[in-house]
Backbone as numpy.savetxt, mean C-alpha at the origin, in Angstrom:
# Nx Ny Nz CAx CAy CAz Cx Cy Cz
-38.00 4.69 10.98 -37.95 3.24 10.79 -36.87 2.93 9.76
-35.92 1.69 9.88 -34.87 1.50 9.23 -35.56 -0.27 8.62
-34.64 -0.57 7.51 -34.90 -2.15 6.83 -33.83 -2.47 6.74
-34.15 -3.60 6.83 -32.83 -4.44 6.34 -33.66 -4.94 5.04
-32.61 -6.13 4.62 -33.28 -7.01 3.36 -34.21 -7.80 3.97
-34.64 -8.26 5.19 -35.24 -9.89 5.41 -36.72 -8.62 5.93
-36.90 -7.84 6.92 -37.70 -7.42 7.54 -37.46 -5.82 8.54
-38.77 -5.57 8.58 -38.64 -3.39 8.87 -37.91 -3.91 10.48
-37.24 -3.10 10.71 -36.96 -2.89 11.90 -37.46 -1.03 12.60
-38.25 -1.14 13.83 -38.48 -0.05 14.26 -37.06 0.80 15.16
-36.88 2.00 15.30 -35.78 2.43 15.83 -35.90 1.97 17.55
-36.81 1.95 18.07 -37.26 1.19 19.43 -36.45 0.04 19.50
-36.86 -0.63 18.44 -36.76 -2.41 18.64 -35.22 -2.59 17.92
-34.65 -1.70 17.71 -32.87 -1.98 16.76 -31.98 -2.57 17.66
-32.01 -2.69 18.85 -31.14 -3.69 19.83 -31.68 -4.80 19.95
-32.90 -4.77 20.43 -33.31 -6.21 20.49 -33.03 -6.83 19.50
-33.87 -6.25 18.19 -33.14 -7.18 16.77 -32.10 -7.57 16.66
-31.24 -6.48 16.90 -29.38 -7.15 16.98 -29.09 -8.12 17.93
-29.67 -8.47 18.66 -29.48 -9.40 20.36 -30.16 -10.76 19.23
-31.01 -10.85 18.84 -31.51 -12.02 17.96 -31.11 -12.31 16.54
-30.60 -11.24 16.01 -29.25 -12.00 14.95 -28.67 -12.50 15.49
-27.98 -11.73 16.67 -26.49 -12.43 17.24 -26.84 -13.78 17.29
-28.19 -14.13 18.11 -28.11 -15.84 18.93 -28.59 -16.74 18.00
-29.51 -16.43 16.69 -29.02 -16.83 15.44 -28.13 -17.45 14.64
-27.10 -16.17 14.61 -25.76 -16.36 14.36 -24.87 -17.60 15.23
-24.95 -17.89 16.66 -24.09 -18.17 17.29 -24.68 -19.49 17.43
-25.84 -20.34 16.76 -26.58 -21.04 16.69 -26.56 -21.96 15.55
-26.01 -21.37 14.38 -25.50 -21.84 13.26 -24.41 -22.97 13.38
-24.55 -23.83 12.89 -23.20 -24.81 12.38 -22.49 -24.14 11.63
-20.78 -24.47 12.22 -19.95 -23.81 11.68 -19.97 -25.01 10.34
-19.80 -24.36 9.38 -19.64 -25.77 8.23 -18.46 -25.25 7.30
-17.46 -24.34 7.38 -16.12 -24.12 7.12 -15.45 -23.19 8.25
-13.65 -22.88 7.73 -13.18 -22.60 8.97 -13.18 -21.15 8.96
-13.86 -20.16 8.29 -13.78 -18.93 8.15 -15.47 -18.65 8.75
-15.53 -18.15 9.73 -17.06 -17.93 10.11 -17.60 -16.49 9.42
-19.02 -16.53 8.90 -19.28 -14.86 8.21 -20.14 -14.14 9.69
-19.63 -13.37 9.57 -19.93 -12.02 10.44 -21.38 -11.71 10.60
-21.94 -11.73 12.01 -23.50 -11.31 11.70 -23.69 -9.81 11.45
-25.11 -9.98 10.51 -25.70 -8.74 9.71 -25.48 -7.05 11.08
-25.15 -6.29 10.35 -24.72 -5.12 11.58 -25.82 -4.19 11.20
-26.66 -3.62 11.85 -27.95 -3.04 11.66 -27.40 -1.24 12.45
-26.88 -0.65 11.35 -26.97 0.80 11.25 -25.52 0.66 12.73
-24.45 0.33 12.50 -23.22 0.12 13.18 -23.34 0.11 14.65
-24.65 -0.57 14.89 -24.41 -1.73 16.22 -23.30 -2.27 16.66
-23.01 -2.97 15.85 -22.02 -3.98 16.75 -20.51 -3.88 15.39
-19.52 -4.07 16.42 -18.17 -3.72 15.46 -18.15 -4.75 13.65
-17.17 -3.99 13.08 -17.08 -4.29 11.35 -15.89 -4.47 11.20
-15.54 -5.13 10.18 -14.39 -5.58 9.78 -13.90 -5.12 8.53
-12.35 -4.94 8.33 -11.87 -3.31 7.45 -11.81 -4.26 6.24
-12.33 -3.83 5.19 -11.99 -4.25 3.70 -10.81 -4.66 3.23
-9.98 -3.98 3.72 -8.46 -3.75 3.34 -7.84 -5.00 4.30
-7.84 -4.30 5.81 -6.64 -5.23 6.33 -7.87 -6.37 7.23
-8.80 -6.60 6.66 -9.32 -7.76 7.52 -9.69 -7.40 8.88
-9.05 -6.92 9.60 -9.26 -6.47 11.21 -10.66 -6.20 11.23
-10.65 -6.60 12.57 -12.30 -6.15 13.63 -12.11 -4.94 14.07
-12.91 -3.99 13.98 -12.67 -2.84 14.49 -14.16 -2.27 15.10
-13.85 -1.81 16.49 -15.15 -2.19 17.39 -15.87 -0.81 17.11
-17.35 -0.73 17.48 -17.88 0.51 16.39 -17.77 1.88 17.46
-17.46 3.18 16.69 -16.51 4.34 17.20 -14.71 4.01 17.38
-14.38 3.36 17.10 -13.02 3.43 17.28 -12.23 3.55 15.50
-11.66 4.42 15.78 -10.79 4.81 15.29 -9.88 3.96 14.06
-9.74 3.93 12.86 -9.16 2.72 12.15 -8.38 3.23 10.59
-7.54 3.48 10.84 -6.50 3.95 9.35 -5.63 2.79 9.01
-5.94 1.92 8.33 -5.21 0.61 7.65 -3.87 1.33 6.78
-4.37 1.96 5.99 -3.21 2.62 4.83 -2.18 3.19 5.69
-2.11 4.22 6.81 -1.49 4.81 7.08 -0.40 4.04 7.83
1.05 3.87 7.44 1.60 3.07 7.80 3.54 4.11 8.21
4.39 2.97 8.55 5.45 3.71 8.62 6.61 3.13 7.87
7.51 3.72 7.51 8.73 3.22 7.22 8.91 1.94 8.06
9.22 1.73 9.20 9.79 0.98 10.26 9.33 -0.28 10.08
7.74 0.48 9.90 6.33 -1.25 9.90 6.35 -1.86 8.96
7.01 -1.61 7.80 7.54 -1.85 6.39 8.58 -2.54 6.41
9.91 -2.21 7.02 10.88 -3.51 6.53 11.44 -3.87 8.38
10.36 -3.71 8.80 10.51 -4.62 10.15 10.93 -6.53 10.28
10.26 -7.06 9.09 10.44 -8.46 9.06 11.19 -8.30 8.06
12.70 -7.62 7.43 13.37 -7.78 6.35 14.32 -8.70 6.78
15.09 -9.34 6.08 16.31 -10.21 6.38 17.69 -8.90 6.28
18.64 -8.88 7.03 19.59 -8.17 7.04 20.10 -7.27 5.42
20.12 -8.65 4.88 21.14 -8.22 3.66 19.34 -6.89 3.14
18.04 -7.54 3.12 17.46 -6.71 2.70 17.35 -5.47 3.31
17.37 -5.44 3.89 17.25 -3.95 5.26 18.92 -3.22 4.97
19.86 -4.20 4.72 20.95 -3.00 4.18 20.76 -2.29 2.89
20.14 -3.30 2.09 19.94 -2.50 0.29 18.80 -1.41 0.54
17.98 -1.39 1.36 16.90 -0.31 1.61 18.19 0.83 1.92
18.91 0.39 2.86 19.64 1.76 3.82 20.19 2.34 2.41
21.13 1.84 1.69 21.51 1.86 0.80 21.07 2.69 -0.29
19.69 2.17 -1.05 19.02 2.92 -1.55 18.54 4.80 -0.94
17.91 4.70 -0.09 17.77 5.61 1.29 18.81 6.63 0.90
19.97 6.19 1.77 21.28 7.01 1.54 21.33 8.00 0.07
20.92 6.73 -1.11 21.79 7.04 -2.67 20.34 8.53 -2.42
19.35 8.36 -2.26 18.04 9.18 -3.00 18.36 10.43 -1.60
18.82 10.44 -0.84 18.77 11.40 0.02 20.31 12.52 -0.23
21.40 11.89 -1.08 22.74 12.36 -1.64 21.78 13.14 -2.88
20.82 13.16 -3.70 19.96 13.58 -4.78 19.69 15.74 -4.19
19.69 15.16 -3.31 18.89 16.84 -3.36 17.56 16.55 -2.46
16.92 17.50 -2.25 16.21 17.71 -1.33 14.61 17.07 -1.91
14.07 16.50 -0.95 12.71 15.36 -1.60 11.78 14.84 -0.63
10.81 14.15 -0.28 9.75 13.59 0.59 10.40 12.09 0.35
10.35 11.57 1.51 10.58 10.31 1.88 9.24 9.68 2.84
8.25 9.03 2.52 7.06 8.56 3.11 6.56 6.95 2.63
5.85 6.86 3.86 5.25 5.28 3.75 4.07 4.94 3.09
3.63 4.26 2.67 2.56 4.06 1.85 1.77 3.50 1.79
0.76 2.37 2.67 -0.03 0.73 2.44 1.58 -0.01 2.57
1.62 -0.46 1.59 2.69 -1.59 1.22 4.01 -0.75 0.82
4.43 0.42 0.29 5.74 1.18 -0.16 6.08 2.35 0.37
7.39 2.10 0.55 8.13 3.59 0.49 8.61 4.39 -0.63
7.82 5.76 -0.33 7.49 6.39 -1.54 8.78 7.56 -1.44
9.25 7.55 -2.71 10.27 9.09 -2.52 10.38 9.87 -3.92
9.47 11.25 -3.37 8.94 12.23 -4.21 9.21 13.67 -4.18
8.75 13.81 -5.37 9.71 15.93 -5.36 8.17 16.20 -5.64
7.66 16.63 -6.57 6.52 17.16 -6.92 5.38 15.45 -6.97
6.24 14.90 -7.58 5.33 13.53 -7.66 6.47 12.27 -7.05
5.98 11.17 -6.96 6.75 9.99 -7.11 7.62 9.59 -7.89
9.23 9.77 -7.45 9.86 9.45 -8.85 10.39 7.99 -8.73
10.38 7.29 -7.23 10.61 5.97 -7.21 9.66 5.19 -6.12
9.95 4.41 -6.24 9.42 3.86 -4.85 9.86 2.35 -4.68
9.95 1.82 -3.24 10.39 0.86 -2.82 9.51 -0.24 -2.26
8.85 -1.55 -3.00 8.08 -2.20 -2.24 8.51 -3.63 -1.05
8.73 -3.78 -0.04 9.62 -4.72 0.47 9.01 -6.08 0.45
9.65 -6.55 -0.09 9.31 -8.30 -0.31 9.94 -9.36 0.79
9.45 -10.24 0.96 10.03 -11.60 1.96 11.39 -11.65 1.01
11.81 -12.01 -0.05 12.84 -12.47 -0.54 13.82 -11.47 -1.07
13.15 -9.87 -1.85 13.64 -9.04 -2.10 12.82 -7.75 -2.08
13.54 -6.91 -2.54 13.08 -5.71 -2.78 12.46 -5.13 -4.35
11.25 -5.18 -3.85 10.70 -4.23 -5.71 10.95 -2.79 -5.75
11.71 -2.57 -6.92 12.27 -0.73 -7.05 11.35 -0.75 -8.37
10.16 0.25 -8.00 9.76 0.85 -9.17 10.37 2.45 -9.66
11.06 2.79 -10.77 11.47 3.55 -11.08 10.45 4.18 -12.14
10.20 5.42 -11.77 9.50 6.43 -13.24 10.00 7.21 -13.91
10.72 7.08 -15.23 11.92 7.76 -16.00 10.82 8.18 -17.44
11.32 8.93 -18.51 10.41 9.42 -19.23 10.72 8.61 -20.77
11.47 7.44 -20.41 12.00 6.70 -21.39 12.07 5.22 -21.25
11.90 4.58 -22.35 11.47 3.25 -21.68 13.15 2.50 -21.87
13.81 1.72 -20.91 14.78 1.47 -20.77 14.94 -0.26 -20.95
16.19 -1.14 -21.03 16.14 -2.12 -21.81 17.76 -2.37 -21.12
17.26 -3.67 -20.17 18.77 -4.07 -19.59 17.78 -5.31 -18.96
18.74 -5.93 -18.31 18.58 -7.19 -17.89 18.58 -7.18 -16.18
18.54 -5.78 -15.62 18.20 -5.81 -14.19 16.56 -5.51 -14.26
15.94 -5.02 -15.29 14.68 -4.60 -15.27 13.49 -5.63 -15.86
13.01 -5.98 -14.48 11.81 -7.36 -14.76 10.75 -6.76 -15.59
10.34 -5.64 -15.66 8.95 -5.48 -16.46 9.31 -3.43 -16.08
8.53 -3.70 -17.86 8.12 -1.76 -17.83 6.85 -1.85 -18.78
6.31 -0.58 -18.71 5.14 -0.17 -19.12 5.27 1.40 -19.08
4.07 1.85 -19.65 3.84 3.06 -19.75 2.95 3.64 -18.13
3.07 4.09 -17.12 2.58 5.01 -16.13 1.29 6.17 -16.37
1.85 6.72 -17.49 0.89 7.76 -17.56 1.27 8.03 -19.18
1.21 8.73 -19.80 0.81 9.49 -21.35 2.81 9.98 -21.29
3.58 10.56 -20.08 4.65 11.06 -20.01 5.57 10.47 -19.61
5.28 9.20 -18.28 6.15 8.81 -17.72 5.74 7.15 -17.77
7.19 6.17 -17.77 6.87 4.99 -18.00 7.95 4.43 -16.66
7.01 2.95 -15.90 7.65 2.56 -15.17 8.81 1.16 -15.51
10.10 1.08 -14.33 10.70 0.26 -15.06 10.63 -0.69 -13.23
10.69 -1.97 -13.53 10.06 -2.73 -12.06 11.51 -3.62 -11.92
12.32 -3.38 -10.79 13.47 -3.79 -10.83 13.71 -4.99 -8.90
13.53 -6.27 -8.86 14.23 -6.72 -8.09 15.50 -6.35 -7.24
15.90 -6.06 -5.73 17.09 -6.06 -5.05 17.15 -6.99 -4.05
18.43 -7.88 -4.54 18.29 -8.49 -3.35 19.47 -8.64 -2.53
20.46 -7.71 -2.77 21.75 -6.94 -2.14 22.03 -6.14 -2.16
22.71 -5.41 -0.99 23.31 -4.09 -1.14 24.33 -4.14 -2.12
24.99 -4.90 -2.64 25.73 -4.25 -3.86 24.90 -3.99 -5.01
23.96 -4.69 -5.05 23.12 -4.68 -6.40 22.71 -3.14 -6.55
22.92 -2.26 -5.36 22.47 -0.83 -5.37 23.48 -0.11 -6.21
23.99 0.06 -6.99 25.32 0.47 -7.96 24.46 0.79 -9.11
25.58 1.75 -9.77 25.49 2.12 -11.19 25.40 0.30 -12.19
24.29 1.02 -13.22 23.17 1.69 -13.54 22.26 1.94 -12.82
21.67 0.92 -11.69 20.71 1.54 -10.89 20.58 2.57 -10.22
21.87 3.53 -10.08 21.71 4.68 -8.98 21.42 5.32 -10.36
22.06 5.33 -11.24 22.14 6.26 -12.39 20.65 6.93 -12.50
19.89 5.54 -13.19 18.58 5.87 -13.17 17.46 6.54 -12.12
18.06 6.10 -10.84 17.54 7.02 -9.65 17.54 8.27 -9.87
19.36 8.87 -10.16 19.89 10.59 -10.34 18.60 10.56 -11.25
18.70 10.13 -12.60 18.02 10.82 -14.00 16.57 10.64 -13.25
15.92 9.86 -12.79 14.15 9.96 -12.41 14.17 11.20 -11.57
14.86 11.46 -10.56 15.54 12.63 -9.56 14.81 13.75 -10.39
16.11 13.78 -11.51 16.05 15.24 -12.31 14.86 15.38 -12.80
14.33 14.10 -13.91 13.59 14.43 -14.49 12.30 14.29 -14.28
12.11 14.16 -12.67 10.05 13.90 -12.26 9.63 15.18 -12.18
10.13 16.62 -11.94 9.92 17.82 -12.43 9.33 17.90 -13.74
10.58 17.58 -14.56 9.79 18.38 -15.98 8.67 17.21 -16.36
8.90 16.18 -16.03 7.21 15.26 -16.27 6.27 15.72 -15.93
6.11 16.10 -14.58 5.36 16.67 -14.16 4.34 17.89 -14.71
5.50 18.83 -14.99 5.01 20.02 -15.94 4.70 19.45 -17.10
5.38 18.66 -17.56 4.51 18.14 -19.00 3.13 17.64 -19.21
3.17 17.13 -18.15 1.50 16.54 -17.56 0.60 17.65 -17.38
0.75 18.47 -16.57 -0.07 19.28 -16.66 0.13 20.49 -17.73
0.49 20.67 -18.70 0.38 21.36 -19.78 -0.23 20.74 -20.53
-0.87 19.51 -20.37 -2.04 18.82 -21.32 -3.38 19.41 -21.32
Protein backbone atom coordinates (compact mmCIF):
# COMPACT_ATOMS: atom_id res chain seq x y z
CA UNK A 1 0.00 0.00 0.00
CA UNK A 2 1.33 3.47 -1.06
CA UNK A 3 -0.02 7.34 0.46
CA UNK A 4 -0.14 10.22 -0.73
CA UNK A 5 -0.73 13.38 1.58
CA UNK A 6 -4.75 13.60 1.20
CA UNK A 7 -5.50 9.58 1.48
CA UNK A 8 -3.95 5.52 1.41
CA UNK A 9 -4.07 4.43 -1.91
CA UNK A 10 -4.14 0.47 -2.42
CA UNK A 11 -1.65 -0.89 -5.22
CA UNK A 12 -5.02 -2.44 -6.95
CA UNK A 13 -6.78 0.83 -6.95
CA UNK A 14 -3.37 3.24 -8.17
CA UNK A 15 -4.96 3.77 -11.72
CA UNK A 16 -8.21 4.32 -10.91
CA UNK A 17 -7.03 6.94 -8.36
CA UNK A 18 -4.94 8.55 -11.06
CA UNK A 19 -8.09 8.49 -13.63
CA UNK A 20 -9.90 10.68 -10.68
CA UNK A 21 -7.17 13.19 -9.99
CA UNK A 22 -6.95 13.64 -13.57
CA UNK A 23 -10.95 14.58 -13.95
CA UNK A 24 -10.52 16.62 -10.85
CA UNK A 25 -7.82 18.30 -12.23
CA UNK A 26 -9.44 18.96 -15.63
CA UNK A 27 -12.52 20.22 -13.71
CA UNK A 28 -10.84 23.01 -11.98
CA UNK A 29 -11.09 26.69 -13.09
CA UNK A 30 -8.23 27.79 -14.71
CA UNK A 31 -7.76 31.09 -12.53
CA UNK A 32 -4.10 32.04 -13.97
CA UNK A 33 -2.26 31.36 -17.21
CA UNK A 34 0.24 28.77 -15.96
CA UNK A 35 -1.88 25.56 -15.10
CA UNK A 36 -0.21 23.21 -12.00
CA UNK A 37 0.28 19.72 -12.99
CA UNK A 38 -1.89 16.93 -11.45
CA UNK A 39 -0.50 15.00 -8.33
CA UNK A 40 1.63 11.86 -10.11
CA UNK A 41 1.12 8.81 -7.84
CA UNK A 42 4.45 6.62 -7.93
CA UNK A 43 5.26 7.90 -11.94
CA UNK A 44 1.91 7.21 -13.49
CA UNK A 45 1.53 9.71 -15.65
CA UNK A 46 4.52 11.92 -17.29
CA UNK A 47 6.69 14.88 -15.05
CA UNK A 48 8.10 17.84 -15.81
CA UNK A 49 12.16 18.48 -15.65
CA UNK A 50 13.21 20.97 -12.89
CA UNK A 51 15.75 22.40 -14.97
CA UNK A 52 14.41 22.85 -18.50
CA UNK A 53 10.60 22.90 -17.73
CA UNK A 54 9.79 20.15 -20.39
CA UNK A 55 7.13 17.32 -20.09
CA UNK A 56 8.73 14.28 -20.24
CA UNK A 57 6.38 11.22 -20.64
CA UNK A 58 7.09 8.47 -17.88
CA UNK A 59 10.08 5.88 -19.13
CA UNK A 60 11.43 8.11 -21.61
CA UNK A 61 14.57 9.11 -21.56
CA UNK A 62 15.58 12.95 -20.51
CA UNK A 63 19.24 14.65 -20.17
CA UNK A 64 18.53 18.54 -20.03
CA UNK A 65 22.35 19.37 -19.17
CA UNK A 66 23.76 17.44 -21.84
CA UNK A 67 24.03 19.79 -24.58
CA UNK A 68 26.29 20.69 -27.74
CA UNK A 69 28.50 23.25 -28.96
CA UNK A 70 26.19 23.88 -32.07
CA UNK A 71 22.87 24.11 -29.62
CA UNK A 72 24.80 26.84 -27.90
CA UNK A 73 25.54 29.54 -30.38
CA UNK A 74 22.89 28.40 -32.86
CA UNK A 75 20.79 31.74 -32.28
CA UNK A 76 24.19 33.92 -32.23
CA UNK A 77 24.24 37.05 -34.41
CA UNK A 78 27.19 36.73 -36.97
CA UNK A 79 29.62 39.15 -35.55
CA UNK A 80 28.96 36.82 -32.25
CA UNK A 81 29.51 33.42 -33.79
CA UNK A 82 32.77 34.95 -35.43
CA UNK A 83 34.35 36.04 -31.86
CA UNK A 84 33.45 32.38 -30.62
CA UNK A 85 35.38 31.02 -33.95
CA UNK A 86 37.94 33.29 -33.00
CA UNK A 87 38.32 32.53 -29.52
CA UNK A 88 38.08 28.57 -30.56
CA UNK A 89 40.92 29.02 -33.03
CA UNK A 90 43.20 31.32 -30.28
CA UNK A 91 42.64 28.17 -27.36
CA UNK A 92 43.13 25.39 -29.90
CA UNK A 93 46.84 27.32 -31.31
CA UNK A 94 47.53 26.70 -27.04
CA UNK A 95 48.44 23.10 -27.13
CA UNK A 96 46.53 20.22 -26.75
CA UNK A 97 43.06 20.48 -24.35
CA UNK A 98 39.15 19.34 -24.08
CA UNK A 99 36.83 21.50 -25.81
CA UNK A 100 33.05 20.57 -24.44
CA UNK A 101 29.51 21.84 -23.92
CA UNK A 102 28.02 22.44 -20.80
CA UNK A 103 24.02 23.41 -19.70
CA UNK A 104 24.60 26.98 -20.82
CA UNK A 105 28.86 27.02 -21.67
CA UNK A 106 31.56 26.02 -23.60
CA UNK A 107 34.01 24.66 -21.48
CA UNK A 108 37.88 24.43 -22.46
CA UNK A 109 40.02 22.34 -20.10
CA UNK A 110 43.48 20.53 -19.52
CA UNK A 111 43.20 18.93 -16.13
CA UNK A 112 40.42 21.43 -15.04
CA UNK A 113 38.61 24.42 -16.65
CA UNK A 114 40.85 27.11 -17.51
CA UNK A 115 38.17 29.22 -19.47
CA UNK A 116 34.97 29.06 -20.53
CA UNK A 117 32.56 30.71 -22.89
CA UNK A 118 28.91 31.62 -21.97
CA UNK A 119 26.83 32.85 -25.17
CA UNK A 120 24.62 35.73 -24.64
CA UNK A 121 21.76 37.37 -27.02
CA UNK A 122 23.95 40.55 -27.15
CA UNK A 123 27.45 39.16 -26.31
CA UNK A 124 29.68 36.78 -25.19
CA UNK A 125 30.68 36.03 -21.34
CA UNK A 126 34.55 34.84 -21.17
CA UNK A 127 35.16 33.56 -17.81
CA UNK A 128 38.85 33.30 -17.38
CA UNK A 129 40.66 31.34 -14.26
CA UNK A 130 44.23 32.84 -13.78
CA UNK A 131 45.99 32.52 -10.28
CA UNK A 132 46.09 36.32 -9.95
CA UNK A 133 43.60 38.77 -9.62
CA UNK A 134 43.88 41.15 -12.66
CA UNK A 135 42.74 44.95 -13.07
CA UNK A 136 41.90 46.48 -16.61
CA UNK A 137 38.91 47.86 -17.95
CA UNK A 138 37.89 44.85 -20.30
CA UNK A 139 37.18 42.86 -17.05
CA UNK A 140 33.43 43.33 -15.67
CA UNK A 141 33.85 41.47 -12.35
CA UNK A 142 36.51 39.02 -10.53
CA UNK A 143 36.47 37.12 -7.46
CA UNK A 144 38.18 34.44 -5.90
CA UNK A 145 37.07 30.64 -7.56
CA UNK A 146 38.61 28.54 -5.18
CA UNK A 147 41.50 29.09 -2.22
CA UNK A 148 44.14 29.04 -5.70
CA UNK A 149 42.42 30.26 -8.55
CA UNK A 150 40.40 33.54 -9.09
CA UNK A 151 37.90 34.31 -11.86
CA UNK A 152 38.06 37.35 -14.17
CA UNK A 153 34.28 37.77 -16.14
CA UNK A 154 34.96 39.52 -19.43
CA UNK A 155 32.15 40.67 -22.15
CA UNK A 156 32.81 39.99 -26.27
CA UNK A 157 31.08 41.50 -28.50
CA UNK A 158 33.54 41.35 -31.62
CA UNK A 159 35.89 39.47 -33.21
CA UNK A 160 38.45 42.05 -32.86
CA UNK A 161 37.83 42.42 -29.26
CA UNK A 162 39.57 38.77 -29.32
CA UNK A 163 43.30 40.40 -29.25
CA UNK A 164 46.00 40.86 -26.89
CA UNK A 165 45.48 41.27 -23.62
CA UNK A 166 42.73 38.94 -23.91
CA UNK A 167 44.52 36.14 -25.76
CA UNK A 168 47.42 36.86 -23.45
CA UNK A 169 45.47 35.89 -20.49
CA UNK A 170 44.01 32.83 -22.29
CA UNK A 171 48.08 31.62 -23.13
CA UNK A 172 48.86 32.40 -19.16
CA UNK A 173 45.32 30.47 -17.77
CA UNK A 174 46.58 27.73 -20.62
CA UNK A 175 49.91 27.40 -18.76
CA UNK A 176 48.96 27.94 -15.55
CA UNK A 177 45.53 25.60 -14.83
CA UNK A 178 48.18 22.73 -14.35
CA UNK A 179 50.13 24.01 -11.62
CA UNK A 180 46.68 25.27 -9.88
CA UNK A 181 45.58 22.34 -10.08
CA UNK A 182 48.46 20.59 -8.30
CA UNK A 183 48.34 23.26 -5.86
CA UNK A 184 44.87 22.34 -4.98
CA UNK A 185 45.38 19.15 -4.39
CA UNK A 186 48.49 19.37 -2.26
CA UNK A 187 46.11 20.89 0.33
Amino acid sequence: MCTTAAYPIHNSNRRFAQQQLELQFAQQPVTSKKRARPVTILGMLDRECYHCKQRIEDGEEHDCWTTTEAALIQNLSDDLQDARERLRETAVSFGDHRIYASHKSIMFSRKSCYFLVRPKKKFLELCVFLGRMLKAPQIRRSDAASKSKVYHIIHIKHRDEVEAPITDWLQEAYEVSDVLVSKAGMR
